[in-house]
FIKOLZA-1660 file (N, C-alpha, C; in steps of 0.1 Angstrom, whole numbers, plus 5000, padded with zeros to 4 digits):
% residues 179
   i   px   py   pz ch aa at
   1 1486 5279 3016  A  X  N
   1 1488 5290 3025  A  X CA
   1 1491 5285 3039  A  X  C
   2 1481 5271 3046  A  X  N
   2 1486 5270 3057  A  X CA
   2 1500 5266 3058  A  X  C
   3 1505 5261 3048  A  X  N
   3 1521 5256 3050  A  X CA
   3 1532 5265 3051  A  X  C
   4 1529 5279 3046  A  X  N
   4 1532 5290 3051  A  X CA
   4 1534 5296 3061  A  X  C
   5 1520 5295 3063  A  X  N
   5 1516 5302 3080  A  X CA
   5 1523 5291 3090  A  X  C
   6 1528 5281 3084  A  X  N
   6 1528 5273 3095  A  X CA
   6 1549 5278 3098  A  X  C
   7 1551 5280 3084  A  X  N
   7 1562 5281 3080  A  X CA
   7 1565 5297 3090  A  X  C
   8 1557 5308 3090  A  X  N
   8 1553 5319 3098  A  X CA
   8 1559 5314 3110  A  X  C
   9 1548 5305 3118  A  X  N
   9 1547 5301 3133  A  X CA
   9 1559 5296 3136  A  X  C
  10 1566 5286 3128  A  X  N
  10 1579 5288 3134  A  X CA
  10 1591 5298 3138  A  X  C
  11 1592 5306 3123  A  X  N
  11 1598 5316 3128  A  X CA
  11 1596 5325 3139  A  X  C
  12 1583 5329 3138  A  X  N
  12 1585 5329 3153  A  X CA
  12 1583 5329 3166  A  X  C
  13 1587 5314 3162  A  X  N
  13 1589 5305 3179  A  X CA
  13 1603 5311 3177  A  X  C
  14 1611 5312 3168  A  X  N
  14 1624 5307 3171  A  X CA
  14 1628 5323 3172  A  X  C
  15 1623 5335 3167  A  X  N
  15 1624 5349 3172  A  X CA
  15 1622 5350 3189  A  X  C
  16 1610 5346 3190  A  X  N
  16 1605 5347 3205  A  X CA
  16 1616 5340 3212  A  X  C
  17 1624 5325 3211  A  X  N
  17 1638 5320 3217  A  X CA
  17 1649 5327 3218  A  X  C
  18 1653 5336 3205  A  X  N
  18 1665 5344 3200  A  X CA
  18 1662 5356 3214  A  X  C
  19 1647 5361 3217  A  X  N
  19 1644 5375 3220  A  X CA
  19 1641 5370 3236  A  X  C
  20 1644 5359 3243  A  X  N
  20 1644 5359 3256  A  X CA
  20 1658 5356 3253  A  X  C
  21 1670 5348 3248  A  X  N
  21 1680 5350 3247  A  X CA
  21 1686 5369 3256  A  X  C
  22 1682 5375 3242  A  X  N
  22 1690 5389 3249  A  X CA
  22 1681 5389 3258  A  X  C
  23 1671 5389 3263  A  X  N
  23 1666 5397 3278  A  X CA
  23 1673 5392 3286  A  X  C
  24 1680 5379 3288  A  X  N
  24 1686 5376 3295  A  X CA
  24 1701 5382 3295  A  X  C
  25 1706 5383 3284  A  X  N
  25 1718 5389 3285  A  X CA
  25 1717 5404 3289  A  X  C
  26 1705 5412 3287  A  X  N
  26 1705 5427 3297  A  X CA
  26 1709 5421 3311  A  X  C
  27 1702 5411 3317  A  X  N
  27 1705 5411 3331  A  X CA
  27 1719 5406 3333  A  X  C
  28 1729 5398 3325  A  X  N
  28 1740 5394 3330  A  X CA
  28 1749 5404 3327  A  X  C
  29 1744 5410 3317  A  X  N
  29 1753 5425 3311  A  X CA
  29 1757 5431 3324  A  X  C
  30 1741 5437 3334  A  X  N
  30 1740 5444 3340  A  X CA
  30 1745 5439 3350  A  X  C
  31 1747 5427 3354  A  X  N
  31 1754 5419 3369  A  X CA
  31 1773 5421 3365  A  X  C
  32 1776 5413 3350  A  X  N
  32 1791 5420 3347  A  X CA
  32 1792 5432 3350  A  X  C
  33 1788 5440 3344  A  X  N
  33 1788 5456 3346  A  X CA
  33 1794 5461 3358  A  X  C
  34 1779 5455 3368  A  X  N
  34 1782 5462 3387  A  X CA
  34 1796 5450 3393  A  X  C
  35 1791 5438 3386  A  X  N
  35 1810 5434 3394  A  X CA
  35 1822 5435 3389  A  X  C
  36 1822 5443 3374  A  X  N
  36 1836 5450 3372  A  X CA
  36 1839 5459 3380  A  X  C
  37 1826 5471 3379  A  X  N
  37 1829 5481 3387  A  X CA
  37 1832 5481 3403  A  X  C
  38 1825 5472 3407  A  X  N
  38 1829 5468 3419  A  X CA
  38 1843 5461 3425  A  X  C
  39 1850 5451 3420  A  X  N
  39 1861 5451 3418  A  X CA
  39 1874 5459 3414  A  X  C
  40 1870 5470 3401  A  X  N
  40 1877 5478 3401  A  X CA
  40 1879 5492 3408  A  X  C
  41 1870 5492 3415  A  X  N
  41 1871 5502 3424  A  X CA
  41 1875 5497 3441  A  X  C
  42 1867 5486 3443  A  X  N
  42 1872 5482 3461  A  X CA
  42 1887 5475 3456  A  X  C
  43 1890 5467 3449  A  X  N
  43 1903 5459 3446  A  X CA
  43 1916 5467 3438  A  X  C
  44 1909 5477 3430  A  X  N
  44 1920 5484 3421  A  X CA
  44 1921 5472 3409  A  X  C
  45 1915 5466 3406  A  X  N
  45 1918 5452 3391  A  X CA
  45 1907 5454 3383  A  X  C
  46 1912 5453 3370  A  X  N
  46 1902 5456 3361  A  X CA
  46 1905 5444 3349  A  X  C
  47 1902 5444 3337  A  X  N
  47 1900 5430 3330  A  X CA
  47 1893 5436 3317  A  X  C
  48 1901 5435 3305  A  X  N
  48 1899 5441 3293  A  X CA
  48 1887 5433 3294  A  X  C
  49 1890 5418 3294  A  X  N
  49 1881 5411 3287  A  X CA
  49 1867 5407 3296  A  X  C
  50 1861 5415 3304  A  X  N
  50 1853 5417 3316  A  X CA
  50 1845 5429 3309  A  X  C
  51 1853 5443 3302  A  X  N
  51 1848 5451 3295  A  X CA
  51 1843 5446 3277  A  X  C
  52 1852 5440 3270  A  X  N
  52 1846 5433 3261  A  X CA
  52 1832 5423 3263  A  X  C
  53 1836 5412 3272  A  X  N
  53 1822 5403 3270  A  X CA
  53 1805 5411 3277  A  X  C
  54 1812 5425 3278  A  X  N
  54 1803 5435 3279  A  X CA
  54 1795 5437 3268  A  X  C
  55 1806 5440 3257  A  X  N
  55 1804 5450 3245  A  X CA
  55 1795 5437 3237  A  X  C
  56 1802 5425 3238  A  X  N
  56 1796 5411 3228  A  X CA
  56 1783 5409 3233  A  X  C
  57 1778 5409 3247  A  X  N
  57 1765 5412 3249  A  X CA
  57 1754 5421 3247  A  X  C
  58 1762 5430 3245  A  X  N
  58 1755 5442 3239  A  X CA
  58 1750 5439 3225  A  X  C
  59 1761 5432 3215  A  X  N
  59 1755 5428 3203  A  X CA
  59 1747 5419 3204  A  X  C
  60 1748 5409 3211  A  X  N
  60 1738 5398 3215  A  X CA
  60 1723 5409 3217  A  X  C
  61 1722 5415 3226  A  X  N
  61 1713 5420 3228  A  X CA
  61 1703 5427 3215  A  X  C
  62 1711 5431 3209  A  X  N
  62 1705 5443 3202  A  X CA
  62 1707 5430 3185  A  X  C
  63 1711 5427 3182  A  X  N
  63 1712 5413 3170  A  X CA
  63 1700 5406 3174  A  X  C
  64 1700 5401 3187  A  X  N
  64 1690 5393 3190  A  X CA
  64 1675 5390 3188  A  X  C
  65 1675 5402 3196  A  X  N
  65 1666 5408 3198  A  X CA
  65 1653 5417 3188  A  X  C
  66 1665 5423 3176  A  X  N
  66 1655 5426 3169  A  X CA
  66 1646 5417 3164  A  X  C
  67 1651 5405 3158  A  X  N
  67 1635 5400 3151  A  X CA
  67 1627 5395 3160  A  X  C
  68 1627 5392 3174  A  X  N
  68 1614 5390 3184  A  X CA
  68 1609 5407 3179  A  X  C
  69 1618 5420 3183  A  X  N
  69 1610 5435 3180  A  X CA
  69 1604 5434 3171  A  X  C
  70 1607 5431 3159  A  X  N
  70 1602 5432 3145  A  X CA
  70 1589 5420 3145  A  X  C
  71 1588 5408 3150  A  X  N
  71 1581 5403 3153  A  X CA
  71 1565 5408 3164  A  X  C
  72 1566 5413 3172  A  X  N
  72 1563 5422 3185  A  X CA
  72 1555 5434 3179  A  X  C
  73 1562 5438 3166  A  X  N
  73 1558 5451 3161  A  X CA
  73 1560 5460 3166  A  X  C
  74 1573 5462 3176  A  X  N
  74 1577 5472 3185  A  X CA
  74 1587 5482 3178  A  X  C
  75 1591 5475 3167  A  X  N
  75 1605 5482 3161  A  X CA
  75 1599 5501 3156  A  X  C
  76 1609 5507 3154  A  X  N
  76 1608 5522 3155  A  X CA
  76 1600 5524 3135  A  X  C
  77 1587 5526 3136  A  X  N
  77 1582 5535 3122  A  X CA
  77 1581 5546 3121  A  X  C
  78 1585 5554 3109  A  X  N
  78 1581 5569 3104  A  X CA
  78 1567 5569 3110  A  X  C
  79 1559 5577 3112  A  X  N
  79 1545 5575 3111  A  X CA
  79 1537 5586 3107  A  X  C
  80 1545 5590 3098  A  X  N
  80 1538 5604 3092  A  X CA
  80 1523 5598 3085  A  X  C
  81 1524 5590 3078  A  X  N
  81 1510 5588 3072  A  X CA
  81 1502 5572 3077  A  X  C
  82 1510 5564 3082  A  X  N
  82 1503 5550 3086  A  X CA
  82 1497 5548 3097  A  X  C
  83 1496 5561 3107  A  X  N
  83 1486 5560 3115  A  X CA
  83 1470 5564 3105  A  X  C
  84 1471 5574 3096  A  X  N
  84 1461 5577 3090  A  X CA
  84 1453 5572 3080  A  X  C
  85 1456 5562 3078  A  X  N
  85 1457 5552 3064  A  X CA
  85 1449 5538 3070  A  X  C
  86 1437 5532 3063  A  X  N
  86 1435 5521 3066  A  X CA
  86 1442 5512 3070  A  X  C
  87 1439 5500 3074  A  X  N
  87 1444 5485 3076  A  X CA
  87 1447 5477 3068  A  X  C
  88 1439 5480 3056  A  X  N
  88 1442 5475 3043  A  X CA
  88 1453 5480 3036  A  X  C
  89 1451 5495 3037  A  X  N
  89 1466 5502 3035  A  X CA
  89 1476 5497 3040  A  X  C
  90 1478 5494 3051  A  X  N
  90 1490 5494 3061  A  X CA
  90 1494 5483 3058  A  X  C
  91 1485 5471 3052  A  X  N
  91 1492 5456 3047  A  X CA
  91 1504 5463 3038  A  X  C
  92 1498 5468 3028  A  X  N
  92 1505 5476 3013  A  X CA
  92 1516 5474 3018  A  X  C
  93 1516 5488 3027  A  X  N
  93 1533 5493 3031  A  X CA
  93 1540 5487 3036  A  X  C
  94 1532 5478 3046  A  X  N
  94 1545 5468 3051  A  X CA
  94 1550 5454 3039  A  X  C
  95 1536 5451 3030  A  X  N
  95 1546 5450 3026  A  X CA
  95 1555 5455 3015  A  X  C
  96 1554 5460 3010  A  X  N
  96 1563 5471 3001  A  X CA
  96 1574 5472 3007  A  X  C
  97 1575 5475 3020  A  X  N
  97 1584 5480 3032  A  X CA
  97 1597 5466 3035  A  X  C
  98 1589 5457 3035  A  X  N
  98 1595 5442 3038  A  X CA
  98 1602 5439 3026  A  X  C
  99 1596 5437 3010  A  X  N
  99 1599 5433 3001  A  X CA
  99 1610 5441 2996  A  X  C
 100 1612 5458 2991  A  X  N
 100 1619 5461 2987  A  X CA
 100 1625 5470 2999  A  X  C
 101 1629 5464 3010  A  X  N
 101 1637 5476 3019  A  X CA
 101 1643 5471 3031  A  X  C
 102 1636 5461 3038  A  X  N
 102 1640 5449 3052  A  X CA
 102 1645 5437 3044  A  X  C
 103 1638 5428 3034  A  X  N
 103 1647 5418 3029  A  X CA
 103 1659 5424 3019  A  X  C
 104 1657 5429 3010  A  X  N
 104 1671 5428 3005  A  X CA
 104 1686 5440 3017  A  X  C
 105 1679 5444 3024  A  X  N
 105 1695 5452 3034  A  X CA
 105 1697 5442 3040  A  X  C
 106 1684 5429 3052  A  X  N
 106 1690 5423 3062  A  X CA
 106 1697 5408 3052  A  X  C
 107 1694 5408 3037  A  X  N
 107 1700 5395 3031  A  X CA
 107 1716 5401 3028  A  X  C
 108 1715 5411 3026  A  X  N
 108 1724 5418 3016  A  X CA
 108 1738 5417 3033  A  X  C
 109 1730 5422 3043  A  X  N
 109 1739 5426 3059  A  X CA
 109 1745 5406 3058  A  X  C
 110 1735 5399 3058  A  X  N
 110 1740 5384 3062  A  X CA
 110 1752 5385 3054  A  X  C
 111 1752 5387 3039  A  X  N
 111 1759 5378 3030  A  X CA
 111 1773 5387 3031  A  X  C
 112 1774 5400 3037  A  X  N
 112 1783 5410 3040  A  X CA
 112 1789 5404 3048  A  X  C
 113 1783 5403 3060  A  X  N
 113 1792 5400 3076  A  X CA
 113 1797 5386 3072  A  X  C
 114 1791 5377 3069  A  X  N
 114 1798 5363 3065  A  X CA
 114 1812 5361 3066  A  X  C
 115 1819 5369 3053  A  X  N
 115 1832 5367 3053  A  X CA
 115 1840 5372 3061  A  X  C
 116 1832 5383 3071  A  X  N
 116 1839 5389 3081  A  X CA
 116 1842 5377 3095  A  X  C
 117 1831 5377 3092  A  X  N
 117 1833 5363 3104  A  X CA
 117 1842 5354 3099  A  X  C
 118 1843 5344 3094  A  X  N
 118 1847 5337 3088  A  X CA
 118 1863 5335 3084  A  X  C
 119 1867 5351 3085  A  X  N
 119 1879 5354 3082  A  X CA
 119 1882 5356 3098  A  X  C
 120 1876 5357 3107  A  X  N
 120 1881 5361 3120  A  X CA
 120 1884 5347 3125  A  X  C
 121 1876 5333 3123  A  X  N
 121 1872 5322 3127  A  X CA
 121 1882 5312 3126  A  X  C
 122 1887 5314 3112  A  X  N
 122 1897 5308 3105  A  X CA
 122 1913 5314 3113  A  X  C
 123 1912 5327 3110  A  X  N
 123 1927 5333 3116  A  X CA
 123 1926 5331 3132  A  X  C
 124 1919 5326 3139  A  X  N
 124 1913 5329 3152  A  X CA
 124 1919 5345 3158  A  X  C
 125 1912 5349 3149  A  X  N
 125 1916 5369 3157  A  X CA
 125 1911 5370 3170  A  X  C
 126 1919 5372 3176  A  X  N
 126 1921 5382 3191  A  X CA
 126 1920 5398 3193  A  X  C
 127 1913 5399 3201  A  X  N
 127 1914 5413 3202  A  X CA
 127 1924 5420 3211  A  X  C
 128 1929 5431 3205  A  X  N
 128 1946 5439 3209  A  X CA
 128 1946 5441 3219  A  X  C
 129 1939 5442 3228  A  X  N
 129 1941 5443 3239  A  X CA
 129 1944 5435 3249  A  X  C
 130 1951 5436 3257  A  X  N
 130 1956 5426 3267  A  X CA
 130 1947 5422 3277  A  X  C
 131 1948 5406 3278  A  X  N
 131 1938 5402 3284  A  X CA
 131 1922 5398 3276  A  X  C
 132 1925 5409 3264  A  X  N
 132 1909 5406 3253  A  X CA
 132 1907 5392 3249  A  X  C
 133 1892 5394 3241  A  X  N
 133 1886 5381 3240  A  X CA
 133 1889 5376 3226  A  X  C
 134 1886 5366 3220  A  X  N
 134 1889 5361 3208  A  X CA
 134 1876 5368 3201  A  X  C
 135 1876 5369 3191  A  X  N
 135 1871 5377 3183  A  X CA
 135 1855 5374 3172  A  X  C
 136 1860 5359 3170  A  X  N
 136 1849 5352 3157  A  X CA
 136 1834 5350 3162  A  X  C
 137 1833 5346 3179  A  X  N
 137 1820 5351 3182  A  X CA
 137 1810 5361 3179  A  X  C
 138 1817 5370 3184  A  X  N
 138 1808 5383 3180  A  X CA
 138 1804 5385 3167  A  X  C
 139 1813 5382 3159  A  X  N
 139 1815 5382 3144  A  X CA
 139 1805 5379 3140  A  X  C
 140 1799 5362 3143  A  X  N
 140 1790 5357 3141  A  X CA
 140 1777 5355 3148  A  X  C
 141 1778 5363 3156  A  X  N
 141 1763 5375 3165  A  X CA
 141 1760 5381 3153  A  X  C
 142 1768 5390 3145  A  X  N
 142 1765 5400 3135  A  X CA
 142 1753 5389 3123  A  X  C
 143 1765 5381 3116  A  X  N
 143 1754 5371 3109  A  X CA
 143 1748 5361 3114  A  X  C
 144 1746 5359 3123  A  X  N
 144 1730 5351 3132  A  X CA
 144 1721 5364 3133  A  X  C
 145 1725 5374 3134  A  X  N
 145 1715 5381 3138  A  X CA
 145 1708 5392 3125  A  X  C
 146 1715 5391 3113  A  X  N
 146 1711 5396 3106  A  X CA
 146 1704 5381 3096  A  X  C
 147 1704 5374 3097  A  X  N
 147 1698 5359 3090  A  X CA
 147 1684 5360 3098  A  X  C
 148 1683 5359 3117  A  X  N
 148 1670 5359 3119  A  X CA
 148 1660 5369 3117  A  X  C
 149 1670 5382 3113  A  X  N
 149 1660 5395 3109  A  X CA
 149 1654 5391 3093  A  X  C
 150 1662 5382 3090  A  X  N
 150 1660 5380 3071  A  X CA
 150 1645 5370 3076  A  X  C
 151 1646 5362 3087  A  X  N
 151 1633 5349 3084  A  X CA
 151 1626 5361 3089  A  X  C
 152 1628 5366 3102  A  X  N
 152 1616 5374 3108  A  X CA
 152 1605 5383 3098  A  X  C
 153 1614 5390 3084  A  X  N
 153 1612 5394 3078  A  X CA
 153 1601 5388 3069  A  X  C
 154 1606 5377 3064  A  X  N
 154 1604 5368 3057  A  X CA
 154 1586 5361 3062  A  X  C
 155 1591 5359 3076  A  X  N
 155 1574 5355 3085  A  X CA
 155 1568 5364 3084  A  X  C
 156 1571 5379 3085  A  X  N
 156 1557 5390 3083  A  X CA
 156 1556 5392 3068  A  X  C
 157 1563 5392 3063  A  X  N
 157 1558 5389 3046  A  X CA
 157 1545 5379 3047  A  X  C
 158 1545 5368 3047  A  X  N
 158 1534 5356 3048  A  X CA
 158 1526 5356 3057  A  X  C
 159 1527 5366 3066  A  X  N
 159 1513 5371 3074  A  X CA
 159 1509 5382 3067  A  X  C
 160 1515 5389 3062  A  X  N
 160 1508 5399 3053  A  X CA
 160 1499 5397 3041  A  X  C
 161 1511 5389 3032  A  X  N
 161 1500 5382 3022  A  X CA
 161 1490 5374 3026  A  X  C
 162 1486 5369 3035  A  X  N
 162 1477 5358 3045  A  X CA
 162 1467 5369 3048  A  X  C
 163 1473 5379 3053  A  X  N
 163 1460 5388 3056  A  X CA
 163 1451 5395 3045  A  X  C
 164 1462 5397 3037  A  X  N
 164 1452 5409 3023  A  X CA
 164 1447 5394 3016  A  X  C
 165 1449 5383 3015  A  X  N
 165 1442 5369 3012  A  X CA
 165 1428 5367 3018  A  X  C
 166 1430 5375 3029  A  X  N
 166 1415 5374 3039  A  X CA
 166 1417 5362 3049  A  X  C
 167 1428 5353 3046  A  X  N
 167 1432 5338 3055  A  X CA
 167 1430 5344 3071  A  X  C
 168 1439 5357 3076  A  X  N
 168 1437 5357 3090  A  X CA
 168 1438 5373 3086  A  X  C
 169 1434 5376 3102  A  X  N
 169 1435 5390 3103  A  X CA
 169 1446 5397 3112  A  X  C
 170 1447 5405 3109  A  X  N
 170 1463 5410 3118  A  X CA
 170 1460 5425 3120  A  X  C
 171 1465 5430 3136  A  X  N
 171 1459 5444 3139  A  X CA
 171 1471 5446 3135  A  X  C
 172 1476 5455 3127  A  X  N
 172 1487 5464 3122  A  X CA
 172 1491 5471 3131  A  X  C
 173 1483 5478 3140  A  X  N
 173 1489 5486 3150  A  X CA
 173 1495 5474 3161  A  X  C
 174 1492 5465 3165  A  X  N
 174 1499 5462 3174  A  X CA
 174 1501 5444 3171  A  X  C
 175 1502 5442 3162  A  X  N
 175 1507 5427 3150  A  X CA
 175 1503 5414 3164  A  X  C
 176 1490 5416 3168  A  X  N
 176 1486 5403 3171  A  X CA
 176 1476 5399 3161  A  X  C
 177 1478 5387 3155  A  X  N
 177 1469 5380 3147  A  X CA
 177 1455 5379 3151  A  X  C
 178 1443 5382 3147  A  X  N
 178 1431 5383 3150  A  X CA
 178 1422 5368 3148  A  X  C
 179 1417 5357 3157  A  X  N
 179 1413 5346 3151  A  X CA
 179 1395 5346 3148  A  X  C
% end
């Protein structure tokens, strides 16, 4: 079990790296952003691809970012009954939740986007607009970012079984490990 947990800890180190990734891209989003707008209004010039490496940060952001959230325990739950439900309970669901519902969509999303990428990478697709950006990056935002939702997923699996094991304790409401 510790070779697990250890297996746990790295993933996420490497969520927590992915998830200062996007924080940082909010801020450069937000600096692109105000110097498009700024240029295109005092200069009259605008730049497809100024509005694009907008949009590719935006997936950075939000790809990124989820498995630090999922990590975090920030990500958005139903909560009709798991506020009301033991700790012990709440292991169940999550994992139940993880096993038959977060691993097989975020394995099933990797092995989907794949060839999309891949097909973009190879053809080197451009986007139709003039001035746009090449295309296979983003592509592969999609599958990087649904692979570290698959480990992320994968690390609270093995904190879960770790916990209903009795190995560690984990506040469910707010997924810091209890030592």
């Amino acid at each position: 079990m510790q070779a697990l947990l250890a297996l746990s800890a790295s993933i996420d180190a490497l969520s927590k790296k992915f998830g200062q990734i996007a924080d940082y891209m909010v801020l450069f989003c937000a600096l692109i952003s105000a110097g498009n707008a700024i240029v295109r209004y005092l200069f009259s010039m605008s730049s497809n691809g100024w509005l694009e490496i907008q949009w590719y940060m935006f997936a950075v952001i939000v790809l990124m970012g989820a498995s630090y959230t999922l990590k975090m325990n920030e990500h958005v739950r139903v909560d009709i009954f798991y506020g009301s439900i033991s700790d012990r309970a709440r292991l169940w669901v999550d994992l139940f939740g993880i096993v038959f519902f977060l691993l097989p969509i975020t394995a099933y999303f990797t092995w989907l986007c794949w060839p999309f990428f891949h097909e973009a990478w190879r053809n080197g697709e451009q986007s139709l607009n003039a001035g746009g950006l090449i295309r296979w990056p983003v592509k592969l935002v999609l599958v990087a970012g649904f692979a570290l939702l698959t480990l992320q997923g994968i690390s609270e699996l093995i904190k879960r079984i770790a916990a209903l094991a009795g190995v560690v304790r984990i506040d469910t409401t707010y997924e810091k490990p209890l030592q």
